[in-house]
N, C-alpha and C positions, 0 to 999 in steps of 0.2 A: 504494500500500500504506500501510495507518494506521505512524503514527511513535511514538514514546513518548521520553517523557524519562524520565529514569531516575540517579539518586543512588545509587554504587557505594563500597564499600569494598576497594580496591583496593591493596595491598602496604603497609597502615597509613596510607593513604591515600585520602582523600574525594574520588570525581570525577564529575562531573556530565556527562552525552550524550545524544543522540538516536540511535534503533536503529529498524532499519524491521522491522515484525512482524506476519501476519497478524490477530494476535488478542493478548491481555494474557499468556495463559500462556503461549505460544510465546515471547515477548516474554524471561517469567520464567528461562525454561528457556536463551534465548541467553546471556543475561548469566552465571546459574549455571554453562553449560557452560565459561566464558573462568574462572571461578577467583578470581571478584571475587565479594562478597559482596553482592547488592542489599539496599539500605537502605530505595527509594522508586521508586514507579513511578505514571505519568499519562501516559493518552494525550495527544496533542498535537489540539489544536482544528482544524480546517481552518478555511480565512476565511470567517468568515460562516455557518457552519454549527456543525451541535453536534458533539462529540465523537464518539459513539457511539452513532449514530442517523441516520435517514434524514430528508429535508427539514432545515426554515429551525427547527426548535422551537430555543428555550432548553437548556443544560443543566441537569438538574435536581437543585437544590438537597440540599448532605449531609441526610438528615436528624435534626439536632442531635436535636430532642425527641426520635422514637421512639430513636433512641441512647441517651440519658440514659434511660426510659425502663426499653428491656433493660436496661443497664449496671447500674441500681438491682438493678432484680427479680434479676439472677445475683449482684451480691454478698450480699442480704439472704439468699440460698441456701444462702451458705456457702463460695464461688468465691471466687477471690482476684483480683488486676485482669487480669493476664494470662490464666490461663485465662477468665476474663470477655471478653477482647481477640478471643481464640480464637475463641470460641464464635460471636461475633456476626460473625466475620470471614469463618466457614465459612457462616453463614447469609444472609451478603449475594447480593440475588441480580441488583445492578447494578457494572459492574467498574470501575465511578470510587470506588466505597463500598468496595469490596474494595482497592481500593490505598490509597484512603486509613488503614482499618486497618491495611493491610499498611506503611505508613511508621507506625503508631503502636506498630505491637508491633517493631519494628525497633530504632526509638531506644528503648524502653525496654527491650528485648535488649542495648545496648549501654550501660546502668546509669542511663541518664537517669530522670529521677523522671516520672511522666503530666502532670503541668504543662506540663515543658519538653517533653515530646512534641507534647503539643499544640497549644503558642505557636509550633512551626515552621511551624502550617499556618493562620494568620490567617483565611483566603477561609471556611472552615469551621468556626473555636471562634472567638469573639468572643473581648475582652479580659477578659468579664465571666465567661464560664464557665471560662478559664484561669484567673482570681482565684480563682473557688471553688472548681476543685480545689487549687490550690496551697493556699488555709486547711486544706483538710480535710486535706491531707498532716502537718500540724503536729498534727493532735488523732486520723488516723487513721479519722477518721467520714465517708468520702469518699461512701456510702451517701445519711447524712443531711444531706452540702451539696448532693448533686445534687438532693435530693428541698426542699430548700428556694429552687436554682433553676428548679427545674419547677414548684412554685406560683408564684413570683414569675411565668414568663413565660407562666404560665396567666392571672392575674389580669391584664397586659398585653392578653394573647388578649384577656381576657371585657370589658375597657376599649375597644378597639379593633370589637370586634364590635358594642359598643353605639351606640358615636358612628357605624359605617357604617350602622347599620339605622336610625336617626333621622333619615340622610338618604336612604334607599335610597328610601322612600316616596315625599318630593316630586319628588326626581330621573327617579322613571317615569313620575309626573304631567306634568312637561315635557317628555320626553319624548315619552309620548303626544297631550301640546295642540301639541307643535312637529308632528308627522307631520298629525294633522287638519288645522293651519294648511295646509301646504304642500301636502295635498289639495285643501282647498277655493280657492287661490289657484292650481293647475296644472291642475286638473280642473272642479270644481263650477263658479267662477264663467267662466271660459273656456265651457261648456256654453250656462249661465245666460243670458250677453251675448247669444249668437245668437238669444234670444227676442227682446231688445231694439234687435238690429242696423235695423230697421227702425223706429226713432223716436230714433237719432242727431241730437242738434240739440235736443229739446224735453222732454231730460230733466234732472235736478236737478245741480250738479258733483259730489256721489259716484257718480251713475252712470255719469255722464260719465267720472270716472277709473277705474270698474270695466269699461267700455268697453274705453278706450287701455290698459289689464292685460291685455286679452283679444285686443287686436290684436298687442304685443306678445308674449307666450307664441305665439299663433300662428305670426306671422314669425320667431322668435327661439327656441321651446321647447326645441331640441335645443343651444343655446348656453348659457340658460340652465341643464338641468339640468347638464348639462358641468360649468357652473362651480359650481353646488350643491355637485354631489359631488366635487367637486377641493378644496372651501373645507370640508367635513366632513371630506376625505383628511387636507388640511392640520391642522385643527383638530386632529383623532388623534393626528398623529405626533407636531404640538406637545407635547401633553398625555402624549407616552410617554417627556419630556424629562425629565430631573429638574431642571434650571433652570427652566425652563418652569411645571412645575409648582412648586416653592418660590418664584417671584415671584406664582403664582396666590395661594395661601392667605397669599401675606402682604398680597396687597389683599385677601381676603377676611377677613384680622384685623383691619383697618380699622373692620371694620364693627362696630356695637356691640354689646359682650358676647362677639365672637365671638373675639377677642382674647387675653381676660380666661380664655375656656374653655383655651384653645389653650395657657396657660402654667399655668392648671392642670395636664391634661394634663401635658404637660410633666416638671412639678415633681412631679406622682405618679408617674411611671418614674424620675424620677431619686430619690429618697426611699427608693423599695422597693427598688433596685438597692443604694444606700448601704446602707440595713439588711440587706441581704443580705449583703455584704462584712465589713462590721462584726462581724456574728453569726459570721464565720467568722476574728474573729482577727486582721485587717489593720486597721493605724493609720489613723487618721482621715483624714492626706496622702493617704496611699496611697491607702484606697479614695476619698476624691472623685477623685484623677487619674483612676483607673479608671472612673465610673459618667458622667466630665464628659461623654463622646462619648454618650451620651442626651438632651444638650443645644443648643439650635438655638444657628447662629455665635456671637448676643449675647448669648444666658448662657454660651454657654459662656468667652468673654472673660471676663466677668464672674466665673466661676471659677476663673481665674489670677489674677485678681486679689486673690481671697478668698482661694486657695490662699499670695496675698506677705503679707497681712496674718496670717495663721493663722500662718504662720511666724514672723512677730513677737511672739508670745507672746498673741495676742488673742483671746476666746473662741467658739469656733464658729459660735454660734446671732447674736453682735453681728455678726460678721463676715459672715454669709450673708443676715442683715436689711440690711445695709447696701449688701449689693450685691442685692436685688432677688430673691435665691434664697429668699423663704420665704413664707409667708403668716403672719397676725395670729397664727392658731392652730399654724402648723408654729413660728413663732417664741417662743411660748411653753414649747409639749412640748418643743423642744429644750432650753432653758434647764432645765427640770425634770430633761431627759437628763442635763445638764451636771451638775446637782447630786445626782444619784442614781446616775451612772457605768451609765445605761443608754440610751444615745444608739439604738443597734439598736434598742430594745424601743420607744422614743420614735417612730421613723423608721414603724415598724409602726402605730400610733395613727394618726399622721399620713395613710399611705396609706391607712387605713379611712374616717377623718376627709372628706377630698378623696374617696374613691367615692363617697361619699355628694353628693358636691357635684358632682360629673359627672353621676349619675343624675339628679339632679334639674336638670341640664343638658339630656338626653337626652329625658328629658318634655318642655320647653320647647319644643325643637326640634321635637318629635312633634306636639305640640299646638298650637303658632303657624306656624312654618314651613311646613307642611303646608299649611294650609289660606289662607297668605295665596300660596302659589304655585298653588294650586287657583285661586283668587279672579283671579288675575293671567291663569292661561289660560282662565278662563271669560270674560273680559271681553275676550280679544282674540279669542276665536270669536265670543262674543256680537256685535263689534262685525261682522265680516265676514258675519254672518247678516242683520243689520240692513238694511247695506248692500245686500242681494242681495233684503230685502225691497220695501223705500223705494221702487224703479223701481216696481212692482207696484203698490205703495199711490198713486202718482203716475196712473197710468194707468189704474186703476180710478175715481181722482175725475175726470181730462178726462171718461171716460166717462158720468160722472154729471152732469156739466155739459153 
């Protein structure tokens, strides 16, 4: 039977259990009936599998945006947050989304501000959308901070959408030259050879070695692909690692320019994140603590460490050039921030500034990359067609002699 944890209030008293319960509302209804008030409610995972579903899937993700999203559209309505809370709570129609509401109109049932409702449940509000409601609670426009973090991680969206579609292109390219390869070398020239099996000895050494390929796959094919597909198995899982993958892209920052994009990048989420904090109110400490986790390990050190210098009375934009957080131009518009008390407004140029310098990153990648990974699998088919001609061109000259 599914289990659920469950956060009660209980004789002026917080106590946390597991209940075994067919379903989430049965669940509701137990606890309600013992005389304890429930706070918070979540099923409990089984191992290895999801929550609340059949098979090995994933659980799926709160959905933050469309949230934020409604949550806008009913206050702009005229709703207030709670009945906002309500609304979206009854119209949920998965019961991990519905508990999750149901622990946010609970703590704020129990006089907590929506900040702190939200900072209880990390796995689902970042730190960054917690900052932005907590600014707007100060000014009341809780409306118009959601709707300036829903461009901010729009504008991430259409950043991210760009740089995968710049590589989506060469990636199917190899792709596709990897499959022909491994066609032509398991099938075609294996075929090929048995033309030639009767003039072993008096052919050129590429034919020679496209031969001994052909006796091997023969003797060997079902060993070989074995280990194909256990070394592709392998490859997948590796690459489903998140270590795995962050040692990948940091030899792939190696590579030139591609580095250079990569802390672009970078420095454009963290930039737009800061002038989003900022615009809502929160001191300068404060929001770099908050926007630092947009930051890979080595800026983000770098961060604490700008954050011991700031503290020393030293001025923002010297202090973030000096550790590596800026560029020629973000380090400028700051300083004009610094002197104009519009650091937010500055942070905003800047992220225009660098889209601009990613797009024409994204050409790059479209227009060179592309066609020098074309080029690369066209010359390692080209070469294997060669080979498979050469024996032929051989044997039509004895012939001719």
């Amino acid at each position: 039977m599914p289990r659920f944890r469950v956060m009660v209030m209980n004789a002026g008293r917080v106590e946390r259990k597991e209940i075994e319960a067919p379903d989430i509302d049965t669940a509701r209804q137990t606890v309600g009936s013992g005389g304890a008030r429930l706070l918070d409610i979540a099923r409990v995972a089984e191992p290895g599998r999801r929550m609340a579903g059949s098979g090995w899937k994933r659980e799926a993700p709160f959905p933050l945006m469309l949230f934020s999203r409604e949550l806008v559209s009913l206050l702009e309505a005229g709703l207030n947050t709670a009945e906002s809370l309500e609304i979206l709570w009854e119209k949920a129609d998965r019961a991990e989304v519905r508990a999750t509401l149901e622990g946010i109109r609970s703590r704020i049932g129990e006089g907590r501000p929506l900040s702190a409702a939200l900072a209880t449940d990390p796995r689902h509000f970042p730190p960054l959308f917690v900052a932005v409601v907590a600014s707007s609670e100060q000014t009341g426009q809780l409306a118009s901070a959601l709707r300036r973090f829903l461009e901010h991680e729009s504008r991430l969206a259409a950043l991210k959408k760009q740089m995968i579609g710049a590589l989506l292109y060469p990636c199917l390219v190899l792709a596709v030259g990897l499959l022909v390869v491994v066609f032509m070398l398991f099938y075609v020239i294996p075929k090929f050879a048995q033309l030639l099996a009767s003039s072993r000895g008096k052919l050129s050494f590429s034919a020679e070695l496209m031969l001994s390929w052909s006796d091997l796959v023969g003797a060997h094919g079902t060993l070989l692909a074995t280990a194909a597909v256990l070394l592709l198995g392998a490859l997948a899982w590796s690459l489903s690692m998140a270590t795995v993958r962050a040692r990948l892209i940091d030899v792939l920052c190696r590579l030139p320019k591609v580095g250079t994009y990569r802390t672009l990048f970078e420095l454009t989420r963290f930039y737009s994140a800061f002038g989003l904090v900022l615009d809502g109110g929160i001191p300068v400490p404060e929001a770099l603590r908050l926007v630092g986790s947009l930051l890979g390990p080595g800026r983000a050190s770098a961060l604490e460490r700008s954050l011991a210098d700031l503290g020393a009375g030293q001025p923002l934009s010297t202090v973030l050039a000096r550790h590596g957080l800026t560029t020629v131009v973000a380090g400028h518009l700051l300083r004009i921030g610094e002197h104009t008390g519009e650091i937010g407004r500055m942070c905003g140029h800047i992220v225009l500034f660098q889209d601009e310098e990613l797009e024409r990153a994204n050409e790059i990648v479209t227009k060179v990359f592309g066609p020098v990974v074309m080029l690369a699998v066209g010359m390692v088919v080209g070469f294997l067609v060669v080979m498979l001609y050469l024996p032929i061109f051989e044997l039509a000259g004895g012939l001719g002699a």
